[in-house]
C-alpha positions, 0 to 999 in steps of 0.5 A: 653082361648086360642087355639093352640096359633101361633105367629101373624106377629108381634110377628115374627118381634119382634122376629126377629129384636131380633135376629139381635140385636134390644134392643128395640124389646128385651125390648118389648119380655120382657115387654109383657111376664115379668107379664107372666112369674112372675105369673107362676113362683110364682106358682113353686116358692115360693119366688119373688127373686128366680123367679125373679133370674131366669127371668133375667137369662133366658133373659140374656142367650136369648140375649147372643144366640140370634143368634143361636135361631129358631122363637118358634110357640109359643113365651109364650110357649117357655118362660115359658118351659125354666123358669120351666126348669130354676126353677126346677134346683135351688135347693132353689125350693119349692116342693109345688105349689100355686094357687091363684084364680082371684078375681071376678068383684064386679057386685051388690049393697054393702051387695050383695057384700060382701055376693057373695065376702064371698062365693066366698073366701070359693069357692077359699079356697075349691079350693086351698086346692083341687089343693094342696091336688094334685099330683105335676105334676098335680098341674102344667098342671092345673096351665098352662091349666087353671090358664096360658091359655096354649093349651094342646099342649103348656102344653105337650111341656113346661111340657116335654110330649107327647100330649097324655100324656099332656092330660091323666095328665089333665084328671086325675088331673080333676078327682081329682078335682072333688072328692075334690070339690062339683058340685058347687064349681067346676062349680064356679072354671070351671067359673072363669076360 
């Protein structure tokens, strides 16, 4: 998971050569963030066309003040804060989050698959149920500290929050978890994660 995440040179360049106008590195922002950006969305969201709304949107009013932006320390950070800002304004939001789960790498012969496949689906399923059975906004710093990759800092930020607050919201939202799920299910969850 990724720590404190600042831009690499490239990401600086690209960002720059965006805010002087270059459509291509404006293509490439898009590009590399677009999957980023539906997958978290879909998760405040619960349809495509309205998290896809608000991705363009969010695109067209970068490209329209491009001038007046300042390099973010962390470009997703940024992307993602002004989504859920973005999305937590349409009226059409859903007020209930989803999880989903990546699939494991099947690793074993057939019936060891679909064995370990069938355990796993009832892990995730316990899982989702847990993180729904949460607060919202518990829901949300575990979707983008664990499902997202975001650091602490970056979720304190795209959330709105002081860094402690960020961490106290983690915290609680972990011991929560931990009443809903068995050991084992929250070693698995803390596993595919």
């Amino acid at each position: 998971m990724p720590q404190n995440v600042i831009p690499s040179p490239a990401d600086h360049t690209v960002w720059e050569k965006f805010k002087h106008g270059d459509r291509e590195a404006f293509a490439l922002l898009y590009r590399t963030h677009i999957h980023m950006l539906i997958a978290y969305g879909m998760r405040i969201a619960s349809e495509q066309n309205v998290v896809k709304d608000a991705i363009q949107d969010l695109f067209m009013e970068l490209w329209r003040s491009k001038e007046q932006l300042q390099p973010p320390r962390s470009i997703e950070a940024y992307l993602l804060k002004a989504l859920r800002y973005k999305l937590m304004r349409n009226a059409k939001v859903q007020q209930r989050y989803q999880s989903e789960v990546p699939d494991a790498p099947d690793t074993l012969n057939i019936e060891s698959s679909i064995l370990l496949r069938e355990t796993e689906n009832l892990q995730k399923e316990q899982i989702q149920r847990a993180i729904s059975q949460l607060p919202q906004r518990q829901q949300e710093v575990i979707n983008l500290r664990f499902f997202q990759g975001c650091s602490t800092e970056d979720v304190a930020s795209i959330m709105g929050l002081n860094y402690q607050s960020a961490t106290n919201l983690l915290h609680r939202a972990v011991l929560h978890l931990r009443k809903f799920l068995s050991s084992g299910v929250l070693l698995f969850f803390l596993k595919i994660i």
